[in-house]
C-alpha positions as CSV (number, residue, x, y, z in Angstrom):
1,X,0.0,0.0,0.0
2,X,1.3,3.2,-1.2
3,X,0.3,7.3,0.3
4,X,0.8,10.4,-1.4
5,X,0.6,12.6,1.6
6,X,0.5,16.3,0.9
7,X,-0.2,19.2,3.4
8,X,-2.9,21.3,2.5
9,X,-4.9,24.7,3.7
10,X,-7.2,23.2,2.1
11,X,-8.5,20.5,-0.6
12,X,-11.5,19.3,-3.1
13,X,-12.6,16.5,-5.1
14,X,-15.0,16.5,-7.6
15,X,-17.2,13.8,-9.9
16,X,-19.4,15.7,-12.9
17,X,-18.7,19.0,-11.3
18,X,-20.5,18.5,-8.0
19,X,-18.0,18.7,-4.7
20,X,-17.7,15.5,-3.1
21,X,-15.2,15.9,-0.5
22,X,-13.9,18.8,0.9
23,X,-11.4,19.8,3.9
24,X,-9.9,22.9,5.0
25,X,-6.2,22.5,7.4
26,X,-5.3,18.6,7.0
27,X,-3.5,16.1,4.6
28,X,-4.3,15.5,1.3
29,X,-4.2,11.2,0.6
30,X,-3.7,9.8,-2.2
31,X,-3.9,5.5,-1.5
32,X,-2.4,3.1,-4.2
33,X,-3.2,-0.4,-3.4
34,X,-1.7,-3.5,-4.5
35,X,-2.5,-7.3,-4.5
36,X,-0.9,-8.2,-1.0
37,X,-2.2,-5.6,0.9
38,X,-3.8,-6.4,4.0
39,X,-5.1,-5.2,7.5
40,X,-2.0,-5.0,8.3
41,X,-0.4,-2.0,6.0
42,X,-3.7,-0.3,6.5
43,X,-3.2,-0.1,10.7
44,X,0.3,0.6,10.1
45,X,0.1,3.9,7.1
46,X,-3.1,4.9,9.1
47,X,-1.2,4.7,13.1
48,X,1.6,6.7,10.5
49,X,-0.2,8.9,8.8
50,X,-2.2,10.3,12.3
51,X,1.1,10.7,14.1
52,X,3.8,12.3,11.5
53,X,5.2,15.0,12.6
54,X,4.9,17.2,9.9
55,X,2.8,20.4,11.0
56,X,4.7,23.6,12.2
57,X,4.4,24.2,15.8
58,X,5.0,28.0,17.0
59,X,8.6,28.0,16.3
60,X,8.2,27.1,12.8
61,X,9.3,23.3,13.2
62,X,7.8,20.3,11.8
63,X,6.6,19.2,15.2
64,X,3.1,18.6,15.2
65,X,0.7,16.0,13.9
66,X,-2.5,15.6,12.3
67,X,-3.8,14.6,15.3
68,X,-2.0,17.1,17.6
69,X,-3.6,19.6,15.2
70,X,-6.9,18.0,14.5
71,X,-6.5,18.5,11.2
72,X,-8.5,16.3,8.3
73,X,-7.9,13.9,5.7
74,X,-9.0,14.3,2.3
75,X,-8.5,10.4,0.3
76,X,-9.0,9.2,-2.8
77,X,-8.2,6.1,-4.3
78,X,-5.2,6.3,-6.9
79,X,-4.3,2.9,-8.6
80,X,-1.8,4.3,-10.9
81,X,0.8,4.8,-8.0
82,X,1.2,1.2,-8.8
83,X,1.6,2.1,-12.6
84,X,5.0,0.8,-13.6
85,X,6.5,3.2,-16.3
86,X,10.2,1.1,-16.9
87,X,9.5,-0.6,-20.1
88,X,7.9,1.1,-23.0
89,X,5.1,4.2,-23.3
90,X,2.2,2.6,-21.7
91,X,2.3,2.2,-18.2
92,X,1.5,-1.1,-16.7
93,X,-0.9,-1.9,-14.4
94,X,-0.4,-5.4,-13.1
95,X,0.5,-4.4,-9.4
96,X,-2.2,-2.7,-8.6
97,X,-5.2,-4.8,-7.0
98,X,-8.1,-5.3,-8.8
99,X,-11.5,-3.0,-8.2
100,X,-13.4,-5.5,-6.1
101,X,-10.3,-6.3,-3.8
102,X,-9.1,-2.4,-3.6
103,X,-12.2,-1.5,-2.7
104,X,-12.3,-3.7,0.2
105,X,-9.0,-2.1,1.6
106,X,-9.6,1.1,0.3
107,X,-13.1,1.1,2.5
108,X,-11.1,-0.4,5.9
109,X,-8.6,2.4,5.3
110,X,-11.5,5.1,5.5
111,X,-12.7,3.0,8.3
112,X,-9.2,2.7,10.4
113,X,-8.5,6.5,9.8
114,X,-11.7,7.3,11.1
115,X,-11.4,5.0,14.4
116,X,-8.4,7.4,15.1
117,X,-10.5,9.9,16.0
118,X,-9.7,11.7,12.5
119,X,-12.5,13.6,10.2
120,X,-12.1,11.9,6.8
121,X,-13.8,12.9,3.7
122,X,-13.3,10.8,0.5
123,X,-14.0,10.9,-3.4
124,X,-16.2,8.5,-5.2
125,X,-13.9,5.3,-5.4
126,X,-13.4,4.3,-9.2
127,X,-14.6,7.2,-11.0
128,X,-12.8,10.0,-12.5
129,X,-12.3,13.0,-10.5
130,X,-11.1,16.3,-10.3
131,X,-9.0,17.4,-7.2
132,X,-8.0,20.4,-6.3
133,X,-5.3,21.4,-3.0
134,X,-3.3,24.2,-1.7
135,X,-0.1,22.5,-0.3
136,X,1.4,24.0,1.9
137,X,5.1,24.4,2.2
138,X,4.7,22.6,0.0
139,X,5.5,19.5,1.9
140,X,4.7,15.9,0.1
141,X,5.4,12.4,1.3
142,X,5.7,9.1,-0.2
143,X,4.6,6.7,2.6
144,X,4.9,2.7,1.7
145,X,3.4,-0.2,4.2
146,X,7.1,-2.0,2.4
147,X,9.3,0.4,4.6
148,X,7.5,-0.9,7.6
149,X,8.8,-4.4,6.9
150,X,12.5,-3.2,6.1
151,X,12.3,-2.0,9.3
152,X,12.5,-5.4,11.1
């Protein structure tokens, strides 16, 4: 499981012109998911993703967290962070989990991030959307539930 994590001001998504998620201070999300994702890398980015360190406190340092700052999340699925671009023109798609079983870890995601006490708004899972952010900083991330296993 892969995270774009960007700091916003705020952040939109919209299907057919109509807003369907919306947040103002928080982190923008976009989640990759890939066949062997599991509980597992969705507890682990979520715990990671609350608790990074990566608002400015009053002396300007990255010392605060989502939580600390009770900011929210804006998500929306993204398959092609599991686009491989090596060989060729066309990306390929073959790591990236199918619809049906993305959908059931893109949904536990929402559901984890939630449980951590964390206002989440979403787009519409499979369509194609427009989104729109103010980063700030701009500071972006690249968070992957892999790292977590290096780490052992």
């Amino acid at each position: 499981m892969k995270l774009v994590v960007q700091r916003v001001t705020e952040a939109r998504v919209q299907v057919n012109g109509e807003t369907v998620g919306e947040i103002g201070k928080g982190l923008m999300v976009l989640v990759g998911i890939t066949h062997e994702d599991s509980a597992k890398d969705v507890e682990y980015l979520a715990e990671k993703l609350v608790h990074l360190r990566i608002f400015e406190d009053d002396s300007e340092r990255m010392n605060l967290s989502l939580a600390d700052i009770g900011g929210a999340v804006l998500s929306v699925s993204q398959f092609t962070l599991y686009g491989d671009t090596r060989k060729g023109r066309r990306p390929n798609f073959m790591d990236a989990a199918k619809p049906d079983t993305a959908k059931k870890i893109y949904d536990l995601w929402l559901e984890t991030v939630k449980g951590k006490g964390i206002v989440v708004k979403d787009g519409k899972f499979g369509e194609m959307m427009d989104v729109s952010l103010v980063n700030s900083g701009p500071v972006t991330f690249i968070i992957d539930s892999k790292d977590e296993k290096k780490l052992r």
